[in-house]
C-alpha positions in Angstrom: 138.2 -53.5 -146.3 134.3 -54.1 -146.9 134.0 -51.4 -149.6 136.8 -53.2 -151.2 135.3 -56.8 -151.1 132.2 -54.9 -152.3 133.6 -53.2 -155.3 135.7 -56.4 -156.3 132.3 -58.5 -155.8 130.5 -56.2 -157.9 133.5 -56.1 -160.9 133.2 -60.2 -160.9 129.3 -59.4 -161.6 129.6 -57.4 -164.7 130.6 -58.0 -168.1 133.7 -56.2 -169.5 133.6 -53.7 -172.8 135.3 -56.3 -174.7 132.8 -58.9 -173.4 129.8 -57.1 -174.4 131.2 -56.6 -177.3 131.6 -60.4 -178.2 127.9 -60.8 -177.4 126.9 -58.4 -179.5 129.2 -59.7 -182.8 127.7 -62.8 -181.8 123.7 -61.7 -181.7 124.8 -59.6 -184.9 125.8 -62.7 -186.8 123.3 -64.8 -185.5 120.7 -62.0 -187.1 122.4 -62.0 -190.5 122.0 -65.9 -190.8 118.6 -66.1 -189.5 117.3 -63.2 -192.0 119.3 -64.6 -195.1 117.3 -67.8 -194.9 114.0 -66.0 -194.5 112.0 -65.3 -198.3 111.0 -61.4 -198.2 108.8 -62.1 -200.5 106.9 -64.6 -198.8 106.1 -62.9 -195.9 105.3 -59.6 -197.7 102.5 -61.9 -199.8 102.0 -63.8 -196.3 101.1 -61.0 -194.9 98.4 -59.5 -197.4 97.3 -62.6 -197.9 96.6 -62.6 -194.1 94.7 -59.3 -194.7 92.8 -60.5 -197.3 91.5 -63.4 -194.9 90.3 -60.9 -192.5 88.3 -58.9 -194.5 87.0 -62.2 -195.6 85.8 -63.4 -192.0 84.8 -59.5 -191.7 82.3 -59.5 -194.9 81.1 -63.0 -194.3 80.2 -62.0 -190.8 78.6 -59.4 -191.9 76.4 -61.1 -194.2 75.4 -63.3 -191.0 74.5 -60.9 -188.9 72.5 -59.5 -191.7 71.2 -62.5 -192.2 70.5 -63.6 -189.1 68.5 -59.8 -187.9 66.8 -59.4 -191.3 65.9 -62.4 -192.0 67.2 -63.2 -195.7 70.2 -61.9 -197.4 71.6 -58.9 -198.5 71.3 -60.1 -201.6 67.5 -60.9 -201.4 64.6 -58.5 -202.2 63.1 -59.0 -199.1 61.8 -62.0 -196.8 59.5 -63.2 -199.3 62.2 -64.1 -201.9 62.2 -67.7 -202.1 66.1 -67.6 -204.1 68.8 -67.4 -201.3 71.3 -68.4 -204.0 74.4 -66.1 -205.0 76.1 -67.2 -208.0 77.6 -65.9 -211.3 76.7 -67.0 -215.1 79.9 -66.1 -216.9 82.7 -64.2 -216.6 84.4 -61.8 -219.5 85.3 -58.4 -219.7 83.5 -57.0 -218.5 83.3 -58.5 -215.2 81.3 -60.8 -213.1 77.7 -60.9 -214.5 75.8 -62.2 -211.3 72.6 -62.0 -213.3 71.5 -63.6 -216.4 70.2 -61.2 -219.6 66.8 -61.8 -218.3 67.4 -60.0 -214.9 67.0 -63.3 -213.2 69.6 -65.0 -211.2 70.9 -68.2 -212.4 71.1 -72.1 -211.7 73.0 -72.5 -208.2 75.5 -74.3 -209.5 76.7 -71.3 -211.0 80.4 -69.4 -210.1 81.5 -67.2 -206.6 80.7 -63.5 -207.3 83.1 -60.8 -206.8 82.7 -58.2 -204.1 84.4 -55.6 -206.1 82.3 -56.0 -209.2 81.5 -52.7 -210.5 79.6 -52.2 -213.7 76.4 -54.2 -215.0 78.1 -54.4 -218.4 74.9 -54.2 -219.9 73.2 -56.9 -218.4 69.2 -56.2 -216.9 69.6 -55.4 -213.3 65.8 -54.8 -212.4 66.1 -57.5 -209.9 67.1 -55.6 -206.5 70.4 -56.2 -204.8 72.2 -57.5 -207.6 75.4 -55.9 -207.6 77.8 -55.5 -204.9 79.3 -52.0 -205.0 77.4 -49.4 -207.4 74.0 -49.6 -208.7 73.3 -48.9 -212.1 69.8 -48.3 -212.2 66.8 -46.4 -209.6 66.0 -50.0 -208.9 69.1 -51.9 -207.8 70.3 -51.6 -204.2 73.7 -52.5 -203.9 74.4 -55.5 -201.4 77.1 -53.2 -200.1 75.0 -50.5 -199.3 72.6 -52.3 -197.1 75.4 -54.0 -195.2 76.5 -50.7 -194.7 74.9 -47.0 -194.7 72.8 -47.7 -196.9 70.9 -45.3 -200.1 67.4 -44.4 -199.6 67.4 -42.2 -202.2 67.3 -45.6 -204.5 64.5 -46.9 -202.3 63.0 -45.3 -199.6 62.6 -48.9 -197.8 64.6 -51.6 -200.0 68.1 -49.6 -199.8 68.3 -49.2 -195.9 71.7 -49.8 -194.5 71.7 -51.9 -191.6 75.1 -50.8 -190.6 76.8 -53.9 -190.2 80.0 -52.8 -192.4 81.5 -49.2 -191.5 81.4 -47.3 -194.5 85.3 -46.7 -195.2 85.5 -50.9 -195.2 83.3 -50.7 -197.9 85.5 -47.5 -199.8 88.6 -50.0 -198.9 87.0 -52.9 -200.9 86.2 -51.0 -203.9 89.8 -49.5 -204.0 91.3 -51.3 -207.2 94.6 -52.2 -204.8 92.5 -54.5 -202.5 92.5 -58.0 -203.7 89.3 -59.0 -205.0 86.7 -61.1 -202.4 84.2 -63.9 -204.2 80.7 -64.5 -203.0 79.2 -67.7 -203.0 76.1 -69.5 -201.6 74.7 -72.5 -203.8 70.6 -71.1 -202.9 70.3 -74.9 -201.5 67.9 -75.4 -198.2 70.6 -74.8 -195.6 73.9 -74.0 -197.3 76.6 -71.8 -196.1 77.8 -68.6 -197.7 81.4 -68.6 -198.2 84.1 -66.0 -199.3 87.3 -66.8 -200.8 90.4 -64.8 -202.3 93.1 -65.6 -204.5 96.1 -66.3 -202.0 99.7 -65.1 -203.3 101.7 -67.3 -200.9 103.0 -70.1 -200.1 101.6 -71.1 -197.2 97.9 -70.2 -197.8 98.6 -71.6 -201.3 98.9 -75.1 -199.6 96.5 -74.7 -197.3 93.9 -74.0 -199.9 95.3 -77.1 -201.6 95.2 -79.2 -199.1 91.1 -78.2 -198.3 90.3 -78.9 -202.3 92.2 -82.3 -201.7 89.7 -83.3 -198.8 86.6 -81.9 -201.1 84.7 -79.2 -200.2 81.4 -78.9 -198.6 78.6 -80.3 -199.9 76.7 -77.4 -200.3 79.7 -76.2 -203.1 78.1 -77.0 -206.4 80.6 -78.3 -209.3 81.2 -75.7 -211.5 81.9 -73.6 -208.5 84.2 -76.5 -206.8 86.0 -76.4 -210.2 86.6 -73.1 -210.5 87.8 -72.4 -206.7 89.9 -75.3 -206.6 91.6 -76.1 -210.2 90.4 -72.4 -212.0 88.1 -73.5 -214.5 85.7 -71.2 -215.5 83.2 -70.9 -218.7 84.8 -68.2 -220.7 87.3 -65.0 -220.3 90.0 -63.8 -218.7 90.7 -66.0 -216.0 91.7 -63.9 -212.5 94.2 -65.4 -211.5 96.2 -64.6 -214.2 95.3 -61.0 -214.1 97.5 -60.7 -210.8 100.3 -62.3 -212.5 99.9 -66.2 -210.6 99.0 -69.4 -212.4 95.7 -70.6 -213.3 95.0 -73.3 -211.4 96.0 -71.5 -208.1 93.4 -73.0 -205.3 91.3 -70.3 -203.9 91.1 -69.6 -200.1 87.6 -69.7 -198.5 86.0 -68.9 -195.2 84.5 -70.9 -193.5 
């Protein structure tokens, strides 16, 4: 008579086929509804964009560090280089031209640079550091390369990698399917260096907005304010545009 109160117990514990199968019609539905009313797209763009923020806080960490150890920036000769600035003069097609035809760098009020420009495009780049991924002469170090492992055979002592980057971040960058990273620090006593990307969605879209609303940093000169925040820029194909989004789209930047 126990066994039987037992099993009878345990059958008013359970759940029938039938009402399993309820719950699970009902979970099933519940799925359907909740997935129609998400936007695909949005979170696949969400989620790059969310990439493209962390190699952001990756590079500009990097640059502190550097910064921090060496003491001046990747994109400095050396200590004694007074110009901590990292602007661009124009851009075309050609590309980002962080230097000016002379070799030397430009006002501080300039634009961001790109991380993933390539080629010089015939500018002068004697002055060392200039570019960010290849160097097109014996005597430009790319700021990449001393972040990372570095090419002594460009310069025995100005082209040492401090090994701050890993070299296949680096490789990952200059693939042409990464979204591009901008560079910017105004050269003023004390200002911050800060990276941005062009966000595709939504969400970073407002939050992006939202920052430009409030103003940016002081340290942000003008021309640059103008061109992360409402896309205005001297001359040339305008960037955003080349990834298929409008022109005015706010840019994203760390910190």
């Amino acid at each position: 008579m126990f066994k039987g109160n037992m099993r009878k117990f345990s059958s008013q514990l359970g759940f029938t086929m039938i009402e399993l199968l309820i719950v699970i019609t009902i979970l099933g539905i519940l799925a359907v509804a909740v997935l129609s009313a998400i936007n695909p797209i949005e979170q696949i763009n969400r989620g790059r964009d969310t990439g493209s923020q962390s190699d952001a806080e990756q590079l500009l960490s990097a640059i502190d560090r550097y910064n921090a150890f060496q003491g001046y920036y990747p994109w400095q000769e050396d200590a004694n280089d007074l110009d901590t600035g990292l602007v661009a003069s124009s851009y075309d097609e050609n590309g980002w031209t962080p230097l000016a035809t002379d070799g030397t760098l430009p006002n501080n009020d300039g634009l961001p640079v790109p991380v993933t420009f390539v080629e010089a495009g015939g500018v002068d780049m004697s002055y060392p550091a200039a570019v960010w991924i290849e160097g097109t002469d014996t005597y430009s170090c790319p700021i990449m390369a001393r972040l990372s492992g570095g090419d002594e055979s460009i310069h025995p002592t100005g082209c040492r990698g401090a090994q701050e980057l890993k070299d296949s971040f680096v490789t990952r960058l200059h693939n042409p399917s990464t979204r591009d990273l901008y560079v910017y620090n105004s050269g003023v006593s004390g200002a911050s260096t800060y990276v941005c990307f062009i966000p595709q969605s939504g969400a970073f879209e407002v939050a992006a907005f939202d920052r430009c609303a409030e103003g940016l940093p002081e340290d942000v000169g003008d021309i640059a304010e103008a061109f992360i925040c409402a896309g205005e820029y001297p001359a040339g194909t305008n960037p955003r545009t080349s990834v298929g989004l409008a022109s005015d789209v706010p840019m994203s930047c760390l910190p």
